[in-house]
C-alpha positions in Angstrom: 239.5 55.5 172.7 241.4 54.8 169.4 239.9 51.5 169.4 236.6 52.6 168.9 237.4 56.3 167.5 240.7 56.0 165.3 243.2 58.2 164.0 242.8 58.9 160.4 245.8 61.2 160.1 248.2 61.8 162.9 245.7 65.0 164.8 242.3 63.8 163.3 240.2 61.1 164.4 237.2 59.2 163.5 233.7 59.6 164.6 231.5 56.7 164.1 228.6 57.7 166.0 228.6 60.4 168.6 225.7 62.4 171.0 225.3 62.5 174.1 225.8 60.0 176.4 222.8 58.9 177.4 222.4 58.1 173.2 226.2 56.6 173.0 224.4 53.0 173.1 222.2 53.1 170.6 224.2 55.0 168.3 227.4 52.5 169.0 224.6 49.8 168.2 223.5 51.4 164.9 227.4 51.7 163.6 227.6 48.0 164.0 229.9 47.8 166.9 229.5 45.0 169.6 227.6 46.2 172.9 226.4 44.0 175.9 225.2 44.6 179.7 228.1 42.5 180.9 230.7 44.9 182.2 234.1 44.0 180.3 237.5 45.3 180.4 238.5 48.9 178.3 234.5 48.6 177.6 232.7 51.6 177.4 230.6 52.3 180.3 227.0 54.2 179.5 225.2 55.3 182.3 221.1 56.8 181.7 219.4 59.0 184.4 216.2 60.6 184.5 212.4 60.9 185.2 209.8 63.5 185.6 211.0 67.2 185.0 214.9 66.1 185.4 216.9 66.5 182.0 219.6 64.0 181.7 223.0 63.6 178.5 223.9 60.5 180.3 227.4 60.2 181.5 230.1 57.1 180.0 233.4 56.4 181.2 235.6 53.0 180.8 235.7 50.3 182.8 239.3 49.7 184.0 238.8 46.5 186.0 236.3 44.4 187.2 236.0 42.3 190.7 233.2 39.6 190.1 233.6 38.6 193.4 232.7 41.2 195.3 230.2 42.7 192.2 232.3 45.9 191.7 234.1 47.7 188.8 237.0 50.3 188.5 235.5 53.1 186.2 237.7 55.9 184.4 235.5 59.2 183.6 235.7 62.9 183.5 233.4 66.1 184.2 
């Protein structure tokens, strides 16, 4: 996302916050940048998972399209 991570020379890019995914909220939060719980458009997407004796990172991907009406979202992401 060169939006939210851009290019400072033509192969380097920069890093506002970083960690894993479960902690990309927070740590967008605490480098100022807008967050909400309203799915949005090229938004970054941070899903949390966990409980009792299950370790979690988290996983995020971007949201590529939303349908309101039927309460559904087109989501880009890798692993």
């Amino acid at each position: 996302r060169p939006d939210i991570f851009p290019y400072t020379s033509p192969t380097t890019q920069s890093r506002p916050f970083g960690g894993n995914a479960k902690l990309w909220l927070a740590n967008a939060q605490a480098a100022g940048l807008p967050t909400g719980s309203t799915p949005a458009n090229n938004a970054i997407a941070v899903f949390h998972r966990g409980g009792p004796g299950y370790v979690s990172y988290g996983h995020v991907g971007i949201v590529l399209k939303i349908d309101r009406e039927n309460r559904v979202f087109l989501l880009s992401e890798m692993n």
